[in-house]
C-alpha positions as CSV (number, residue, x, y, z in Angstrom):
1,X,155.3,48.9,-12.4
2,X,153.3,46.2,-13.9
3,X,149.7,45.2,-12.6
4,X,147.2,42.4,-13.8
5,X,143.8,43.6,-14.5
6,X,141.3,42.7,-17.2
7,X,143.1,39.7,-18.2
8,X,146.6,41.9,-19.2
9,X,149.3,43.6,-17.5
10,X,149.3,47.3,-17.7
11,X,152.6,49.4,-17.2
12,X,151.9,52.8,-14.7
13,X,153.7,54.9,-12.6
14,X,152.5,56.5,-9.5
15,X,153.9,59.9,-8.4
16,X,153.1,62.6,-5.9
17,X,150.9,63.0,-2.9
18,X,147.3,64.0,-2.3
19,X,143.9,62.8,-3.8
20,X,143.8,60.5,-6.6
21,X,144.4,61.8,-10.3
22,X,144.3,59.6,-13.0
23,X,145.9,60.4,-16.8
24,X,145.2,58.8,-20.0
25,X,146.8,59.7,-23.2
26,X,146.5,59.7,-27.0
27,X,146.2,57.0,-29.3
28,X,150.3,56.1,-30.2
29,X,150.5,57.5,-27.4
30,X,152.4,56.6,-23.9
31,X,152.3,57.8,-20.6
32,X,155.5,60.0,-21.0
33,X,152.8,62.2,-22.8
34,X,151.8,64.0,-20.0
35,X,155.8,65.0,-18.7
36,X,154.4,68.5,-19.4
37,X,152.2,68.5,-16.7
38,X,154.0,66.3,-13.8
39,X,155.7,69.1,-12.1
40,X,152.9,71.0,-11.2
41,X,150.5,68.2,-10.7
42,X,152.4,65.9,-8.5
43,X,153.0,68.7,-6.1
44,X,149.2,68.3,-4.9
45,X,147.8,64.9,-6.6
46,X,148.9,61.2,-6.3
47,X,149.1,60.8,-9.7
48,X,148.4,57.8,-11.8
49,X,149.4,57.6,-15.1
50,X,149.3,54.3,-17.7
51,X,150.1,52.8,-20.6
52,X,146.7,52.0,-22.4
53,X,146.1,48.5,-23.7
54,X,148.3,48.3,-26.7
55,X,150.5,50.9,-25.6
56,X,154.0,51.8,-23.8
57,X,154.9,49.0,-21.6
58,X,151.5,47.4,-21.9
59,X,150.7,44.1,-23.2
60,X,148.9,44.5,-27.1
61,X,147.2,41.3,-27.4
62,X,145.1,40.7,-31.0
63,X,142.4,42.8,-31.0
64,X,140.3,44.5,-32.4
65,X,139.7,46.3,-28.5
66,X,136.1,48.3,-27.3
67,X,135.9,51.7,-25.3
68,X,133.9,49.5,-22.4
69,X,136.8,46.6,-22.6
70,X,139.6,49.9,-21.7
71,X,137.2,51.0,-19.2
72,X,137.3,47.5,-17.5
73,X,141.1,47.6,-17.9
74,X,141.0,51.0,-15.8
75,X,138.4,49.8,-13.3
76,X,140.3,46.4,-12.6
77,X,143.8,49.2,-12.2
78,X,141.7,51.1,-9.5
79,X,140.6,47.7,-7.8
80,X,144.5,46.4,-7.4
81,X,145.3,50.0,-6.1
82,X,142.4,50.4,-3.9
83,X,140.8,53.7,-5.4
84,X,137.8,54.0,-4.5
85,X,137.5,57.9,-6.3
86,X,139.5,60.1,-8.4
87,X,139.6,62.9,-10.7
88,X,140.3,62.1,-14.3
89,X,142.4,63.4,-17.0
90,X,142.0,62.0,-21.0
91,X,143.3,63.5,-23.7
92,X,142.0,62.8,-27.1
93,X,141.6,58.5,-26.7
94,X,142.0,58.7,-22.9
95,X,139.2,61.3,-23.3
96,X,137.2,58.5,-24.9
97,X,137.9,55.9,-22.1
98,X,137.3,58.7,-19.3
99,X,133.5,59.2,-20.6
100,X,133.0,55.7,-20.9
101,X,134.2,54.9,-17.7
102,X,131.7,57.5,-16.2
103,X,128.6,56.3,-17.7
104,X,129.7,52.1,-16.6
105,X,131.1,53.0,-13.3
106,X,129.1,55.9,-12.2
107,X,130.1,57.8,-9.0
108,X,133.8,57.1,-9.2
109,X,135.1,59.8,-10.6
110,X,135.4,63.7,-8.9
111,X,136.2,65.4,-11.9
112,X,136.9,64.6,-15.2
113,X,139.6,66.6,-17.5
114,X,138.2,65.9,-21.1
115,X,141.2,67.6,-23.5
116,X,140.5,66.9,-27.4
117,X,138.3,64.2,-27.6
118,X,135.2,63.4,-29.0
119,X,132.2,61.6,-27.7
120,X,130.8,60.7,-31.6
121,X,132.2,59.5,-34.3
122,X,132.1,61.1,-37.6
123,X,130.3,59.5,-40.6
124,X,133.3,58.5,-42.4
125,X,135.4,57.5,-39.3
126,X,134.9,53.4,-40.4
127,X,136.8,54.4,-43.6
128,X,139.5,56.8,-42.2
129,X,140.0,54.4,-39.6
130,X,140.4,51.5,-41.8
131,X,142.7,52.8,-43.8
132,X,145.3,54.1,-40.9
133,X,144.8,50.4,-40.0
134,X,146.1,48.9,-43.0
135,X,148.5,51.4,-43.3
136,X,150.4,50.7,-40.1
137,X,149.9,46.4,-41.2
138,X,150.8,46.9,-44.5
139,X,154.2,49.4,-44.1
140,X,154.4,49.5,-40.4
141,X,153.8,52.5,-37.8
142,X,157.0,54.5,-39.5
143,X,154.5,55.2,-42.4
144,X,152.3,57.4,-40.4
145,X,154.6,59.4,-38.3
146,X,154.6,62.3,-40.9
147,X,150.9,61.9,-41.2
148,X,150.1,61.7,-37.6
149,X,152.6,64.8,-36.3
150,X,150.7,67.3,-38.9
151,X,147.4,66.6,-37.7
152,X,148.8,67.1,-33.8
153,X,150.7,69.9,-33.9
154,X,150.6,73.3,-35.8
155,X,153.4,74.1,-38.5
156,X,154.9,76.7,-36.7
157,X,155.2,74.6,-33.1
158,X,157.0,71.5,-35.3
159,X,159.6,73.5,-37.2
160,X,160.6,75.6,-34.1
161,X,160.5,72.4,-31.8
162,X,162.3,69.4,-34.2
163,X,163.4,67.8,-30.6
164,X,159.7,67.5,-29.6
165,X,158.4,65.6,-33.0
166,X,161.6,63.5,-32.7
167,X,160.5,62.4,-29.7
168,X,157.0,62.2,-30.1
169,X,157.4,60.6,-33.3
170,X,159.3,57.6,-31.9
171,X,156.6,56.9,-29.3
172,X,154.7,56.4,-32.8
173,X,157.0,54.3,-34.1
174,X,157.4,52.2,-31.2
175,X,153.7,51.7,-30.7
176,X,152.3,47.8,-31.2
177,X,150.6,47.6,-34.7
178,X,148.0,45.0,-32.6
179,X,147.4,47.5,-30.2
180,X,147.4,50.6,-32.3
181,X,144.8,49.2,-34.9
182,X,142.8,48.1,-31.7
183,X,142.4,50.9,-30.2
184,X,141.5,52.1,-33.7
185,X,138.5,49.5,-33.9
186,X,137.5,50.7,-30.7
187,X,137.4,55.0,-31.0
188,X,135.9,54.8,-34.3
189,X,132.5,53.2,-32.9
190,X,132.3,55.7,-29.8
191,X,128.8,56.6,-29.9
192,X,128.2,58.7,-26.0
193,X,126.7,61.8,-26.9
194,X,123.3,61.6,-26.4
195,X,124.1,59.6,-22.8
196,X,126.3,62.2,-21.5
197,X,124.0,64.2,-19.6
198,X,124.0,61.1,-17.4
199,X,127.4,62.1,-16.0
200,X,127.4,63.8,-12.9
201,X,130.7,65.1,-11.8
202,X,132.7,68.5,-12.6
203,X,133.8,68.9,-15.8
204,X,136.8,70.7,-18.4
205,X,136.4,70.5,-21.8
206,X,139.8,71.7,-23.5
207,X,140.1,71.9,-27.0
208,X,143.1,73.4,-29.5
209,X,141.3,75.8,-31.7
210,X,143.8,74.2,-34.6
211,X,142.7,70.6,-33.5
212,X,141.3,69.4,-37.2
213,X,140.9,65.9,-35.7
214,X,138.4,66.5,-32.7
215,X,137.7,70.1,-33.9
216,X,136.6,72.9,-31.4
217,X,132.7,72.1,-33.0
218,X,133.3,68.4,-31.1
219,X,134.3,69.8,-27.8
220,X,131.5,72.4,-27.7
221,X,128.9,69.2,-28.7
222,X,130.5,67.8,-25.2
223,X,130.1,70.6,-23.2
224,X,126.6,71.4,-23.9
225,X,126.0,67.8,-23.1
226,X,128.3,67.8,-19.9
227,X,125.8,69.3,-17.1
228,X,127.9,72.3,-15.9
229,X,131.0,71.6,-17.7
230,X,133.8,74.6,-18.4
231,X,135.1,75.2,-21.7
232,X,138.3,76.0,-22.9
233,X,139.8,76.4,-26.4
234,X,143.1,77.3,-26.2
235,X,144.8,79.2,-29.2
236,X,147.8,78.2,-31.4
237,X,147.5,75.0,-30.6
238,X,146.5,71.7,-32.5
239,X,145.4,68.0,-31.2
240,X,148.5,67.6,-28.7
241,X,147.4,70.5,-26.7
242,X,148.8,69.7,-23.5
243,X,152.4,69.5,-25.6
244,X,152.0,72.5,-27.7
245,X,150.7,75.0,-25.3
246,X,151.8,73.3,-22.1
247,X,151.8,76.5,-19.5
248,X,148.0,77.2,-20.5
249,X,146.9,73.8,-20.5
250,X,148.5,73.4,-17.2
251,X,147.3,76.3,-15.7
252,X,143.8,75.6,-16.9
253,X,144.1,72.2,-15.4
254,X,145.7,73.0,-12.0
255,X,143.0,75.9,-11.2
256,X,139.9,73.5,-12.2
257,X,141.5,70.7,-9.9
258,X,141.5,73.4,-7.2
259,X,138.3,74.2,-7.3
260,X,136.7,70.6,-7.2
């Protein structure tokens, strides 16, 4: 379904019963990201999951976007559904929105699910950034599918799973070039670090120990800064963590959800 909020309509789909959990994915990214993980979440969780600004089924007006506008686009979703709390999952991007959520709208969330993410960028991330930008308005998304799969997933998961990058590679494709360059304008300025022991909810910090993009290094940065945050780096697995090594991700998940 389609709600307003923000100024935009944003595509979601509500699922299961129980307390609130909210997903956000990857950049070139869509909802459908988190499949993996539906089974065994919506047997416990009312589970909202959306298409970011720029994403999916959700408008991609010109950008460039901010990390506090996505926030507002999440907090305006939670208004038209009437959630007042909620545990949150983000993955890479969505991990981006989830902590700036936290510190803007303190209070909301009762957990927070932080997989692959970062919370600073690196020095050269104006540069790297720029550059997928121009690529994607200059040849189109198709030109960094290749690019894009290699940094998510290990060599050995994508030549024993070619139906996976197929499909994953086509969400790529078929992501806005407005809305993928940004989203890019926006997760190369995140700047959170520092303010993060101003959060005050649970905490998982997952990490792929193969993630080159938001490297294990990142995630433990987080979790020192995350006031009695878990950690979790979870072998053979690259940035798409909750893809690659879905049963431990899951697991990992489910059990901290139980507990808070």
């Amino acid at each position: 379904m389609k709600i307003k909020t923000n100024g935009i309509e944003l595509n979601c789909v509500i699922e299961g019963e129980g307390a609130w959990l909210v997903m956000s994915h990857s950049l070139a990214c869509n909802l459908s990201m988190w499949d993996p993980q539906m089974a065994a979440l919506t047997r416990h969780y009312k589970v909202l999951r959306f298409d970011t600004r720029g994403h999916g089924a959700s408008d991609a007006p010109p950008g460039p976007y901010t990390l506090e506008q996505m926030a507002d686009d999440v907090h305006g979703l939670f208004a038209a559904l009437g959630i007042r709390q909620a545990h949150w999952a983000g993955l890479s991007m969505g991990g981006m929105i989830g902590e700036t959520y936290a510190l803007k709208y303190p209070g909301v969330f009762r957990s927070m699910v932080l997989a692959d993410t970062t919370s600073r960028r690196p020095p050269n991330a104006e540069q790297m950034w720029g550059e997928r930008i121009r690529t994607a308005r200059e040849q189109g998304m198709a030109a960094l599918v290749e690019g894009t799969l290699g940094r998510w997933f290990t060599e050995p998961y994508r030549k024993a799973h070619p139906e996976v990058m197929a499909r994953i590679g086509n969400d790529i494709c078929n992501t806005p070039v407005e809305g993928f360059a940004g989203c890019c304008e926006a997760i190369a300025r995140i700047d959170v670090l520092d303010r993060l022991k101003e959060i005050d909810c649970p905490a998982l910090v997952i990490v792929g120990d193969q993630d080159h993009g938001t490297p294990p290094e990142m995630a433990r940065q987080i979790h020192a800064n995350l006031r009695g945050s878990e950690l979790l780096i979870i072998e053979s697995a690259a940035h798409l963590s909750n893809v690659e090594q879905a049963e431990t991700f899951t697991a990992a998940m489910t059990d901290f959800l139980a507990r808070h």
